[in-house]
N, C-alpha and C positions, 0 to 999 in steps of 0.2 A: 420748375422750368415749363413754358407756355409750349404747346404743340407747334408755333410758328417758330421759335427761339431753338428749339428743338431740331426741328428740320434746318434750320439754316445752319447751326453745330456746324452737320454731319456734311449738307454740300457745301460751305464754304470753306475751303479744301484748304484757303490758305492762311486761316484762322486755328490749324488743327496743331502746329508745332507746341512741344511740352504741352499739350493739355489732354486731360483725361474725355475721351470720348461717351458719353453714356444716353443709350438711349432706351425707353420703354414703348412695348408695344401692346396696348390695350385691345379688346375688345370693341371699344367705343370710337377706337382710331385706323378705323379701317383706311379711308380714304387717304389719310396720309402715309398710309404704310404704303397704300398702289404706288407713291411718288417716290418712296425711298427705294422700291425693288428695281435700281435697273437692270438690274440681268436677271429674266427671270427662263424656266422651261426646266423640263425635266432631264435627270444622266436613265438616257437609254439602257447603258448596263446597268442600274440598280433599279429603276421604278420601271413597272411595266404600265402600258397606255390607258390603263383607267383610272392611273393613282392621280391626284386630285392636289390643286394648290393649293396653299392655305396657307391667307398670309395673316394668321394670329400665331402661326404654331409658335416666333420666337416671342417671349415676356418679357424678357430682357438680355440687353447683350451689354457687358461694360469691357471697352478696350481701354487699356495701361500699359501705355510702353508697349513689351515686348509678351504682355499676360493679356487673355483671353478670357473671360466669363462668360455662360450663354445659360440661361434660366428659359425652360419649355411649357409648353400646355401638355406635353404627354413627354415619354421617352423616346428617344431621337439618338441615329448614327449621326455624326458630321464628315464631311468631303469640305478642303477647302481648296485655294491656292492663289498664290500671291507672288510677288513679284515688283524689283525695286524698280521706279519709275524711271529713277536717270541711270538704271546701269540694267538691260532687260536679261543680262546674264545670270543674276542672279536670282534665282525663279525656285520656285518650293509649289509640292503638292502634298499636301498631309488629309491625316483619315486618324478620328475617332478609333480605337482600341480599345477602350473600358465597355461594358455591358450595356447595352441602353438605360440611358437613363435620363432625367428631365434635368442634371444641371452638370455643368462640363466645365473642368475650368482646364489652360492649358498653357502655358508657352511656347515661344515661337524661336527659331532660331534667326539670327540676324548675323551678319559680317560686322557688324559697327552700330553707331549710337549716327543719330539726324539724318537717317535716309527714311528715305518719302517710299512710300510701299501700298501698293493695290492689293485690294485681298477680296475674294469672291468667298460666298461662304454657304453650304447647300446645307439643310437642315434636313434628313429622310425621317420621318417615321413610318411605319407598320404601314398606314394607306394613304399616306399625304406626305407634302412635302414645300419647302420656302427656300427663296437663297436670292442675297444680296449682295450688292458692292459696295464695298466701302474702304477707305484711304486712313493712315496712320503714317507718324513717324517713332522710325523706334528709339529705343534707351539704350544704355549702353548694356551689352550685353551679362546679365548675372545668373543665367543657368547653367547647372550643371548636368549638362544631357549623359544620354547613353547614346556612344556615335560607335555608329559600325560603317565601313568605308568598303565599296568594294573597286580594290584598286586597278587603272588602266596599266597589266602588265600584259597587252596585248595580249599572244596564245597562251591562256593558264589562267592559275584562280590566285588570286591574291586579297586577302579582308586584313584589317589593322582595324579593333577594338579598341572602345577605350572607354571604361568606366566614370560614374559620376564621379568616383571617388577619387580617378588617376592610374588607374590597372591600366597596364597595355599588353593586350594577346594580339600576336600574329598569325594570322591560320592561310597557311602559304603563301607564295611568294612570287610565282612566276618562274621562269627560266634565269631567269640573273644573268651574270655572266656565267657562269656554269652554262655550255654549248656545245654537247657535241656533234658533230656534224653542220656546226651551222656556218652558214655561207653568208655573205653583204645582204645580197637579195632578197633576202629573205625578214625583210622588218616584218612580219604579219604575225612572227613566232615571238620579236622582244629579247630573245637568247645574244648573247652577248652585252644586254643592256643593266646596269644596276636599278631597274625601274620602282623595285618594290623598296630599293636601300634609299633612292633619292626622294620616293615620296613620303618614308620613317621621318628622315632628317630636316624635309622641309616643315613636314607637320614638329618637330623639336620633339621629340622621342626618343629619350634616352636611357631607357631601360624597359624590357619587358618582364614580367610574369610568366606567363609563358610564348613560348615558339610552338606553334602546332603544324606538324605535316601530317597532312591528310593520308599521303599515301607514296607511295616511293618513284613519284616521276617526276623528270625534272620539270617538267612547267609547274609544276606546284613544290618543290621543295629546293630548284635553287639559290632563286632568291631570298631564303632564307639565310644559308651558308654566306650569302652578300653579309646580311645582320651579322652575324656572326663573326666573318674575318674582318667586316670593321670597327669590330669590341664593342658594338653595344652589349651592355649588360642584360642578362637575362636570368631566371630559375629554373624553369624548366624549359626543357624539350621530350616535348611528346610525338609519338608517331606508332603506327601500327604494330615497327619491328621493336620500339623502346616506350613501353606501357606505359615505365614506371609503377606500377601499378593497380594503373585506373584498370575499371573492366566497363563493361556496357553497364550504363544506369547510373554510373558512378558521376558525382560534382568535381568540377573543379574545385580544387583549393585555394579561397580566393574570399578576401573578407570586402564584401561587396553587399550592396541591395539589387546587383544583376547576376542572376544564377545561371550555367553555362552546362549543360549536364550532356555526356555523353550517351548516346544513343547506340553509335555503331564502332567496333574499333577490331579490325580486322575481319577476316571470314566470316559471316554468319552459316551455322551448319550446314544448309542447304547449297551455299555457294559456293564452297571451298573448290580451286580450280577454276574457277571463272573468272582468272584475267584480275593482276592486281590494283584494276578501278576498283573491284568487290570487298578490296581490304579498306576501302576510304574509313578517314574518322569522318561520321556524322554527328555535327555537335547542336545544342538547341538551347535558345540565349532567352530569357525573360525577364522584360524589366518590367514591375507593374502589374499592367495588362498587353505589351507589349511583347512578341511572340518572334523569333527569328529562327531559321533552319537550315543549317550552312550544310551540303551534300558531299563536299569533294567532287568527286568524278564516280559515285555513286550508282551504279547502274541497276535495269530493273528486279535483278534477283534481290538484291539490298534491300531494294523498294517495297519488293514482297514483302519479304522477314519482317520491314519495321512493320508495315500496315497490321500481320499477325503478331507483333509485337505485345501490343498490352499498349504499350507508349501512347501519350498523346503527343500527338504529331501535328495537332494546327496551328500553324502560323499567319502573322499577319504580311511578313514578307517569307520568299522562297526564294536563294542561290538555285536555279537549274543544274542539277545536274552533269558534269561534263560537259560544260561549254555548250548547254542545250542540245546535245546528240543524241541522238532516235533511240539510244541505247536507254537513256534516261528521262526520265518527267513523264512519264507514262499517264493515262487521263487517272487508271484509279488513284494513281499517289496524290496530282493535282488536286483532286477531287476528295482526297483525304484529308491532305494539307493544308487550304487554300479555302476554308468553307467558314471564314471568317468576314465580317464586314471590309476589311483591309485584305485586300488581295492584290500581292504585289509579287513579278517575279523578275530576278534578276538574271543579265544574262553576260558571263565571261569572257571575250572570246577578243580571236586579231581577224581585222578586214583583211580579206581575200586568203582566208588561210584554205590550206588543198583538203581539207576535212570536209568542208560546206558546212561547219558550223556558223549558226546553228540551226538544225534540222525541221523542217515540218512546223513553219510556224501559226497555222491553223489548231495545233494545240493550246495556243496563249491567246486564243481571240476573247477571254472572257477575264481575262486579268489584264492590270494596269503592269505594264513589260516594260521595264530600262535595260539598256545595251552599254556595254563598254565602248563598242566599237561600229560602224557598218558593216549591215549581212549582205550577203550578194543576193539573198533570197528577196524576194517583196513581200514587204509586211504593211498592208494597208489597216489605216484607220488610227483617230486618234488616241487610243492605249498603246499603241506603240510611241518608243521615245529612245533610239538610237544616236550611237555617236557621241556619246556624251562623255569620254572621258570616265573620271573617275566618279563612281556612284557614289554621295555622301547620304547616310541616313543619319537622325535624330530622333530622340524620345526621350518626353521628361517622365513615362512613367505611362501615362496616359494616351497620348496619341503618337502616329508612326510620320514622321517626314521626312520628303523626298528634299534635296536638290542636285539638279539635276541643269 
């Protein structure tokens, strides 16, 4: 292929349906690569102001469908994100999770097969850096992700897992209908609503593996009891007051390539008495090189234990804490947790609840922050990304994606 044949590929945009995109980037083709970069500049949170362009660093990139390949001149994190052209709801921001390295290959998550999709793509190494735009239409969709969902049951935490394999964990719920004391008025709580039962059944979730309650309050374990008295089938139920047997350290039992290992599950010694957030199950999910760290309502004594744990504790996404309350996310957990290339924290909560969650968000100015709902607090700048409903993640193993 001719470097002019080449270049027109890639912008003749409407040339690109069913066909494989491929293009290389020599040494020798500088000048045409200036015309292919049009988005270029640097992400202020990762590269700081002396790191340097450099548009050899991709060698080659081949798009397929819904697969990715990117061949480097050194080792490189990636930042991408994308986004369907005729529907701009559907938007994705993903991040590189395997180790630096010079070739990447990855899948992408899609809704469907013949949508038209923009994709910006940053390339970081150690002192340099490249990133371009370019357009694809996907395939139909044939991965098998690792989707963790963290779901909008307004006040409370609610995650539905679900393995490549088809394992489905619940690790609470929300308030459900299970209410007490709740009044009309009060939509900010979710109590009286089956939110976490109607988003099982839309997603066609018909049995789980296990149920997990974090800890014994209703915004995290009534919606569970929804699952439950509407027969979905399940194995276990785990919770701090019914072990079952697990203790700290311990795997779920779960024939999977996603390992799910408990960290916290009830009082750690130092806590005991301090308020049944401190009994949360902390759980800790890895597919790959893909890292996730579900807290409960986990508060900072918890936070201590794990840090003097032994445990490794980095992830590439972080659940906050109790609906992001001052009690929880403390900078040194952040900063224990979060010291990966993917630094992403989620945040659970209902707009306008009388808590003011969630708290101090001057603690997340250096992570990439999704919200369930609107905070009344102001979070400037674009790593914040509120209101969104329910938070879907994906990972084939390799990289972490957002839609959002």
């Amino acid at each position: 292929m001719s470097g002019s044949n080449e270049y027109d590929s890639i912008k003749d945009r409407t040339e690109i349906r069913g066909k494989r995109i491929f293009y290389s980037i020599r040494y020798a083709m500088g000048l045409l690569i200036f015309f292919l970069l049009l988005s270029c500049g640097s992400d202020s949170s990762v590269l700081s102001p002396e790191d340097n362009y450099d548009p050899y660093l991709i060698e080659e990139l081949l798009i397929d469908g819904n697969s990715f390949e990117i061949t480097t001149s050194r080792p490189v994190d990636l930042r991408f994100s994308y986004f369907n052209v005729e529907n701009s709801e559907e938007k994705y921001k993903g991040y590189s999770t395997d180790i630096s390295s010079d070739y990447k290959k990855f899948s992408l998550p899609v809704s469907n097969s013949d949508l038209y999709f923009e994709i910006e793509i940053m390339v970081i190494s150690s002192d340099s850096h490249m990133d371009t735009l370019l357009y694809f239409y996907s395939s139909e969709p044939d991965t098998d992700f690792l989707r963790v969902d963290f779901v909008d049951v307004a006040q409370g935490d609610g995650n539905l897992i679900r393995t490549p394999e088809g394992h489905a964990i619940a690790v609470d719920g929300g308030y459900g209908t299970y209410s007490p004391g709740w009044a009309p008025e009060q939509d900010w709580n979710g109590a009286g609503q089956p939110l976490m039962l109607n988003y099982v059944q839309n997603e066609d979730v018909h049995h789980f593996s296990y149920l997990i309650e974090t800890h014994r309050h209703s915004d995290h374990w009534g919606g569970l009891q929804d699952i439950i008295d509407a027969g979905i089938e399940y194995d276990y139920y785990l919770s701090p007051q019914y072990t079952i047997g697990y203790q700290r350290g311990d795997y779920l039992n779960l024939d999977s390539a996603v390992s799910l290992q408990i960290l916290n599950i009830g009082y750690p010694p130092d806590a005991i008495g301090t308020g049944v957030n401190n009994t949360s199950i902390v759980l800790k999910i890895v597919y790959g090189s893909t890292e996730y760290l579900l807290t409960g309502d986990a508060e900072r004594e918890v936070e201590l234990f794990l840090i003097n744990s032994g445990y490794n504790l980095s992830a590439n996404i972080l659940k906050a804490g109790h609906h992001g309350s001052r009690t929880s996310s403390t900078s040194v957990f952040l900063a224990a947790v979060l010291n990966q290339f993917a630094r992403v924290v989620t945040l659970s909560f209902g707009t306008g609840n009388p808590y003011g969650h969630p708290h101090s968000p001057s603690r997340f100015n250096s992570y990439e922050t999704f919200g369930t709902n609107q905070p009344e607090s102001s979070y400037v700048g674009s790593n914040f990304h509120f209101d969104i409903g329910t938070i879907k993640t994906y990972s084939d193993g390799n990289v972490l994606i957002i839609k959002y």
